[in-house]
N, C-alpha and C positions, 0 to 999 in steps of 0.2 A: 493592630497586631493580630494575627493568623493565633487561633487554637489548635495545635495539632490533633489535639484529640478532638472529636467531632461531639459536640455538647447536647443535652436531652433539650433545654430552654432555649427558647431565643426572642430577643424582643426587640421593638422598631419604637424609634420618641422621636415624636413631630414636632419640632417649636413652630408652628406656625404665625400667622401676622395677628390672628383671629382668638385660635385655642390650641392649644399644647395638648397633644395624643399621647397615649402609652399602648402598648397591646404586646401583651406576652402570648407563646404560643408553647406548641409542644412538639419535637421532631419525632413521627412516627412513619418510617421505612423515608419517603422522600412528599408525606403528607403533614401540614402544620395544622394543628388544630389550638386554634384558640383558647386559652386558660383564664383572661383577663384582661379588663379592659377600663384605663380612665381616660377622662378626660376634663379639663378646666378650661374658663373663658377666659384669660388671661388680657386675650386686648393688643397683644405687645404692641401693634403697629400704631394704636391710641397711643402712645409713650412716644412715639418718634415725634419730635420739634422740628419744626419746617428747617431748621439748619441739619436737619438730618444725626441727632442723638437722640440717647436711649435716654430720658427721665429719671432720677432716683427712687423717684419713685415706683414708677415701671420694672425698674431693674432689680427690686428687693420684692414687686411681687412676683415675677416669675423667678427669680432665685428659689423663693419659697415652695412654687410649685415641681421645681426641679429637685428638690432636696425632699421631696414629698415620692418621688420618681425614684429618685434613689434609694431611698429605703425599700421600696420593693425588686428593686433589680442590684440589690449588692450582694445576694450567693450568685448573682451569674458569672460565668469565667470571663475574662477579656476575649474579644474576636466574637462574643456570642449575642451584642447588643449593636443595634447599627442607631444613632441620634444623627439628627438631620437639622438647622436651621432653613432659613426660607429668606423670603424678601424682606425683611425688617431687618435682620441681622446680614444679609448681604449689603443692606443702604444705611445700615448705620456705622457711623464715623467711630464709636465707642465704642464696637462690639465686640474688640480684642478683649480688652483689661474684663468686661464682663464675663465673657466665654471661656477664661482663665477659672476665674472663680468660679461658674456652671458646669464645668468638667469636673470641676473635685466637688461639687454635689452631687453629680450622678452617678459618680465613680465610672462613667466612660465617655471615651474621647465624643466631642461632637463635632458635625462636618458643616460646612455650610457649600452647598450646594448653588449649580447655576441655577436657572429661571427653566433651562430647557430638559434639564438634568431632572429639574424638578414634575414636568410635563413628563419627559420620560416614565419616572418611579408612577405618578399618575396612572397611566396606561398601564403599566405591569400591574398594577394594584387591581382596576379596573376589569381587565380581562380577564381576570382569575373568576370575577365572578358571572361572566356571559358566557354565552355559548358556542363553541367553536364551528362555525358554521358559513363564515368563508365570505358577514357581512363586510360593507367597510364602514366603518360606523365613525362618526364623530363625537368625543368624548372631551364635556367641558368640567373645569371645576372652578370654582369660583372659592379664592383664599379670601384673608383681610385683605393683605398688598399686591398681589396678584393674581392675574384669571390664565386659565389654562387651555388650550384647546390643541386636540390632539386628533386627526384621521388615521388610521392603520384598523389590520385585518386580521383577525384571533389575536394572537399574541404579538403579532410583529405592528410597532410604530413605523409608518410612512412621511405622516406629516407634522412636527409641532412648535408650538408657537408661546412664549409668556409674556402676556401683555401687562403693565405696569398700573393694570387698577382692581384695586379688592375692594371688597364690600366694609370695610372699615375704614380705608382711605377714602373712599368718595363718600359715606355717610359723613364725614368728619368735613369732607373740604363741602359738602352741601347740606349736609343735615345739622349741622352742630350742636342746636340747641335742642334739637327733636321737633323742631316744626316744618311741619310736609304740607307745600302748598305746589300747583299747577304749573308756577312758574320754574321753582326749585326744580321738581322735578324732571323739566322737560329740558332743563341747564345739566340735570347728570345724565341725561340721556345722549345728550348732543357729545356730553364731556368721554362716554365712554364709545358714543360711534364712533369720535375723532381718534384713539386710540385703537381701534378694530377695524378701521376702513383701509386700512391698506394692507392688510391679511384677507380682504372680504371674498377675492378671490379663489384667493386658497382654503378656504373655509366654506363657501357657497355650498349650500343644499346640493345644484348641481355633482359636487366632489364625494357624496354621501351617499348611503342606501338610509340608515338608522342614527339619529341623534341621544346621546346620553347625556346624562346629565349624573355628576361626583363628587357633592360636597355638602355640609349643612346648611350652607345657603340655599341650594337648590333642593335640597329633604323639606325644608320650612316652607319654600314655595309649593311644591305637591302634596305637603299637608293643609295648609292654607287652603287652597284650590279644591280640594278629595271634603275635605269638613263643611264648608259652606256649597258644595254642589258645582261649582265652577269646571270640574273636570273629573272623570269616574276613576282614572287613573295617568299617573302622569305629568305633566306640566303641556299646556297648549298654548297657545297665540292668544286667542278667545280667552279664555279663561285668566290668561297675566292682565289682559287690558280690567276684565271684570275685578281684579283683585285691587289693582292699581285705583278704580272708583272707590271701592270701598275707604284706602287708602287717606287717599285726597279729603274726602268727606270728613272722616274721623280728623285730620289735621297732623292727627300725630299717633304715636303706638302706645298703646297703654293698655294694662291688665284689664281696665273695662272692658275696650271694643275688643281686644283680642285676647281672650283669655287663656286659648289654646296656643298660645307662644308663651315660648321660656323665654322669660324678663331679661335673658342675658342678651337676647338677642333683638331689643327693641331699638339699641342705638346702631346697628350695625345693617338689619335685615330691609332698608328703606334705598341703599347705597344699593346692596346688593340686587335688589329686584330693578332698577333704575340698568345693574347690566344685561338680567338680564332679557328685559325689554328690548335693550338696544340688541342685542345679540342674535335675538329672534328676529328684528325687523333686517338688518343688514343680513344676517346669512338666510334669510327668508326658510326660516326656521316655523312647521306647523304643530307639532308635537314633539315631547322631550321625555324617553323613559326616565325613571332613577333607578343607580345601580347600586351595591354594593361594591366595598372596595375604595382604597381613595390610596397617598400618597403612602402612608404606614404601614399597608399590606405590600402596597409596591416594595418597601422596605426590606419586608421578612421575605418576601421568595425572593429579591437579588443578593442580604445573604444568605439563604437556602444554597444557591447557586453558586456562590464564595466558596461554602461550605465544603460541599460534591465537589468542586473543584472543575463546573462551569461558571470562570470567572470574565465577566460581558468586558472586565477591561483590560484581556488575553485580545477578546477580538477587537477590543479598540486600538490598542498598539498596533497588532497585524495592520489593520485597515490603514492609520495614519501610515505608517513605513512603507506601503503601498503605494498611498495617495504621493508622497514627496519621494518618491523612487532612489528608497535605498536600500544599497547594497547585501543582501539578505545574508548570503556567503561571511561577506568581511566582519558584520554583527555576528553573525553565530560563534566566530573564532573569538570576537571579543567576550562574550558573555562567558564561554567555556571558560577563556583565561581568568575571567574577572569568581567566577564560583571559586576556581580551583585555588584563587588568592584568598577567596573570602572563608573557606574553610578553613582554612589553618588561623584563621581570626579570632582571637577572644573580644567577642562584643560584651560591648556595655549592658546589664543585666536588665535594661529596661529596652532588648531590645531579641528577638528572638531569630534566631537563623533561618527558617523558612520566610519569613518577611522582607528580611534583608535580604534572600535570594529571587526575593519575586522583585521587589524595585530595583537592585543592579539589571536584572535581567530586561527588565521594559528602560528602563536607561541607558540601555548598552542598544537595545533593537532600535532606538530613537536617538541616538549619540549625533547622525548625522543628517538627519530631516532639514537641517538648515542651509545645506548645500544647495538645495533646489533653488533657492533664493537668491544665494551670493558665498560664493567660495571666500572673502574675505570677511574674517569674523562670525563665522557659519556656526558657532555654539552658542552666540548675542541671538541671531536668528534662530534657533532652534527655540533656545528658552522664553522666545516671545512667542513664538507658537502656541509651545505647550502650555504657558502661564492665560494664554489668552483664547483659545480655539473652547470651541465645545465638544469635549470629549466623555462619551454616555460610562458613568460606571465613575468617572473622578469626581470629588470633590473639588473645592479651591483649594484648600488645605494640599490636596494631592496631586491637584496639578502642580501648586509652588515649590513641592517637594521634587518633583521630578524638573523642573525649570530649574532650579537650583542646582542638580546634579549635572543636567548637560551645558548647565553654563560655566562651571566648574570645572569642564574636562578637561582647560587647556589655557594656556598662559599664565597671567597669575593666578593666583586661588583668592577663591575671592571670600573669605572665610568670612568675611562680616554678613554673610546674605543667609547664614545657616542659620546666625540667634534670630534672625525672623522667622522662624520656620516652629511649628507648635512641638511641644513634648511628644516622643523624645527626638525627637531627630533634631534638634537643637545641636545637644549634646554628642547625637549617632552619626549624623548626617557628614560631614567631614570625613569621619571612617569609609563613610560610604563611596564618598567622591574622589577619596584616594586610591581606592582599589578600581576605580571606576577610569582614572586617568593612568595611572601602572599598562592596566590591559590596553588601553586605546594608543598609548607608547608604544606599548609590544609590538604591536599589528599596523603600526603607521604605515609603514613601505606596504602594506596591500599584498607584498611577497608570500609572505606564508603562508602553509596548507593546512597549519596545525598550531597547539597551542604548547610552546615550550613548558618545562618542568622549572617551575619560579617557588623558591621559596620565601616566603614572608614573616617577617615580622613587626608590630607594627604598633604604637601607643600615642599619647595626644604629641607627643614634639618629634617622635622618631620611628623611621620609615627603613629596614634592614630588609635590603631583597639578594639574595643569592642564585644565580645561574646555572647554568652547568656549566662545568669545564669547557674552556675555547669559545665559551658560545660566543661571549657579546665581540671577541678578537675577530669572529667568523660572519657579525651584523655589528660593523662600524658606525651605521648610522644610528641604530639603535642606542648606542653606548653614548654618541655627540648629544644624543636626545635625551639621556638621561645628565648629564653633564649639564644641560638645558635647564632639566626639570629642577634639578639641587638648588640653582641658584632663585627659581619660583619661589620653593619651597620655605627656601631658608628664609624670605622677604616675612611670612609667615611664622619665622621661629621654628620650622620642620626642617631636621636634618635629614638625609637621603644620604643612604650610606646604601652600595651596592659591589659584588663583585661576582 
């Protein structure tokens, strides 16, 4: 939900596979400054069962850590907190019924994000803290469930990629017990070239001026490396194989041989360095800085950007309506119609007017994307698009949301596909989709220049639109088309009462 008022606070929560982030900041002129910062090992991805669920026991410790999250971010307004899930909560079967319950501990909504979405936030994070200087640099980070790699140039991403292994999944599926022997490890190495070798391409040194490296994985590697002398600063080639001896020798991690590791990270950091081994040998990789910045900061400056009101997913709509060449003109008539209907609307109080005017309006500009496809059933195509495309700036949650609205525009209503859809648009989403099908009625014949003067009315079973005088006698077809729409409607228990 959109805060009109533009908030002093704003904070970014990471669940990630590994550990759970928090970081409040402060908005000063269009500069965030940092106020505070947690973070816990939480593990989640240790909790996922090879059938792919979240553990009970996993799922009441990070509840706890969330409810721990929430108490310090409950004076914040709605719209001024962005939470984020990752690759555990995207692969687990269970993580509806949980994230039900994790939303009313943080007291705000949480998104779960794709893989490349997530690579995105990465890079924005990233870049905020290098120098704008025009390298193209490669920027990796290494989660529990997923590793990241990402090419682009100051602040613009060119290339990204999220590969399906983190340093808590491969310590788990080769380290388990905590014993590190020659064999083990030269099995996760092979395990995670074979997941990187068909990106190696796109990834090679060659494609690079500067390699970075963005995550605790890779902080624990350049301390490691920086404390025993292995490397002055940095992460090198040289210096991972020397770490790696150490490793092997020892057999296993433990507060003896390494006492300058945190104990939270002795079951996880053996996976981890095992990628990034392989990482360095396939992209022939010789040195790796470390940066500031990771997925959280990415977080706070895209809503920054929400904020001001450069919103990245204003240019993600343009782009797709672009890409599937549509009609820009006959969208602009509809959106107009669809505001002018949505203003005279009393929404549901969990649901605010600027928000609701931002998703008709990218619902209306994407209503016909699916034409490019196949003129029959062209809203089925649409909503597969949007439910399944990578689009920078959506969640899943907001992709479903807007797949839901374009598939909704036309025939029956498909009203059962709304209660899948999170708070509140459960509830809103329907309102939405009726004013969304109204305008796209209006403007069917492609005739008009402009948007008629339609008055509204409109609650869960009944839908009162009034005309002007002569009109619909003067657009027959319109009128056969609402005749059309009543008997949809009514299959749903909505009456349509018009004149």
């Amino acid at each position: 939900m959109i805060n009109s008022k533009r908030p002093t606070q704003v904070a970014a929560v990471d669940l990630g596979s590994n550990s759970f982030h928090l970081i409040v900041a402060e908005l000063r002129a269009n500069e965030i400054i940092v106020l505070d910062r947690l973070r816990e090992m939480v593990q989640l991805g240790a909790g996922l069962t090879p059938e792919r669920y979240l553990t009970p026991e996993i799922q009441q410790r990070a509840l706890g850590c969330i409810e721990r999250f929430g108490q310090r971010l409950r004076h914040l307004p709605p719209g001024s907190v962005r939470a984020v899930g990752t690759n555990t909560l995207r692969a687990a079967h269970n993580a509806g019924p949980w994230l039900h319950e994790a939303v009313k501990a943080l007291g705000h909504p949480i998104e779960i994000i794709s893989g490349i979405e997530e690579a995105r936030m990465i890079y924005q994070g990233v870049s905020q803290s290098l120098p704008k200087d025009g390298k193209r640099r490669l920027i990796m980070d290494i989660g529990g469930g997923s590793t990241e790699y990402i090419i682009g140039i100051d602040e613009t991403p060119l290339q990204k990629e999220s590969l399906k292994m983190g340093c808590v999944a491969m310590s788990m599926a080769h380290f388990a017990d905590g014993k590190i022997s020659a064999k083990r490890f030269r099995k996760a190495i092979i395990a995670a070239e074979r997941e990187l070798e068909p990106y190696q391409h796109l990834f090679h040194s060659r494609q690079w001026n500067q390699a970075v490296g963005a995550s605790g994985t890779l902080r624990t590697a350049q301390k490691l490396l920086v404390a025993r002398g292995f490397s002055r600063d940095g992460i090198t080639a040289a210096g991972i194989d020397q770490l790696i001896e150490v490793i092997l020798t020892a057999g296993r991690m433990t507060r003896t041989d390494f006492p300058d590791l945190d104990p939270e990270r002795f079951k996880s950091f053996p996976g981890g360095l095992a990628i990034i081994k392989a990482t360095f040998e396939l992209l022939d990789i010789d040195r790796m800085i470390i940066a500031d910045g990771a997925l959280r900061e990415g977080l706070l400056h895209d809503l920054l950007g929400r904020i001001n009101h450069h919103d990245i997913r204003d240019r993600t709509v343009q782009a797709l309506a672009h890409r599937y060449h549509v009609e820009a003109e006959h969208s602009r008539l509809i959106e107009n119609t669809a505001r002018r209907l949505l203003d005279q609307v009393t929404l549901p109080p969990s649901l605010d007017l600027e928000t609701a005017r931002q998703w008709l309006e990218w619902s209306a500009a994407l209503h016909d994307i699916g034409r490019d496809i196949a003129h029959s059933g062209y809203h089925k195509h649409g909503a597969y698009i949007l439910a399944n495309a990578d689009l920078p700036g959506f969640s899943r949650q907001d992709q479903l949301l807007m797949a839901t609205l374009v598939r909704s525009q036309r025939r029956k209503f498909p009203a059962r596909l709304f209660k899948e859809l999170d708070a509140p648009w459960d509830e809103c989403g329907p309102f939405m989709a009726l004013i969304l099908r109204i305008a796209i009625l209006v403007h069917r014949s492609r005739a008009l220049t402009h948007s008629p003067p339609i008055s509204i009315r409109i609650d869960r079973h009944n839908i009162f639109l009034r005309f002007p005088e002569g009109w619909l006698e003067d657009h027959p077809l319109t009128n056969a088309d609402l005749e059309l729409e009543a008997g949809y409607l009514a299959a749903e228990n909505i009456q349509l009462t018009y004149l």
